[in-house]
C-alpha positions, 0 to 999 in steps of 0.5 A: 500500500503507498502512503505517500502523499502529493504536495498539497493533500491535507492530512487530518489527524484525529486528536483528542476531540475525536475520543469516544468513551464508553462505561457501564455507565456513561454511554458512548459520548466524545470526551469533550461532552461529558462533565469537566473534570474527567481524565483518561490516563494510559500507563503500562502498568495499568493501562487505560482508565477513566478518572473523577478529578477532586481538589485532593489526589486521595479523593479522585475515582476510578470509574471505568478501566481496562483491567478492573474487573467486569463491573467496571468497563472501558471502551475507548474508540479515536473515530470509530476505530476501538483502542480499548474493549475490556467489556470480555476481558479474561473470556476465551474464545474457541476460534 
């Protein structure tokens, strides 16, 4: 596949006004639409999670994340295309 592009395509990117969340309790909405105050964070160690902010760090709440548990699901999706899906996290599959 040639990627190569002429002088004068316009390239557009998705940034972080194209990010779709969606938790057992928000339904797929951008990020921007939903109340100020929520962060998505992404770390190796716990991958991607959704938080409450609160004026102290001690009082701020997970909401939704890719490795916690059933009950607290995430998918995360740039346009369309899904980044995270942990809703069947730990099922296995016979194919």
């Amino acid at each position: 596949m040639d990627t190569a592009t002429e002088p004068g395509d316009e390239l557009t990117a998705p940034s972080y006004h194209d990010l779709h969340i969606t938790t057992a309790d928000i339904p797929r909405a951008r990020l921007l639409d939903l109340p100020y105050g929520l962060e998505v964070h992404c770390s190796r160690v716990s991958g991607w999670q959704l938080w409450r902010r609160a004026a102290r760090l001690q009082d701020w709440n997970l909401l939704a994340g890719e490795y916690d548990g059933p009950d607290m699901w995430l998918v995360l999706d740039v346009a369309g295309h899904v980044i995270v899906d942990s809703r069947r996290s730990g099922e296995t599959s016979d194919e």
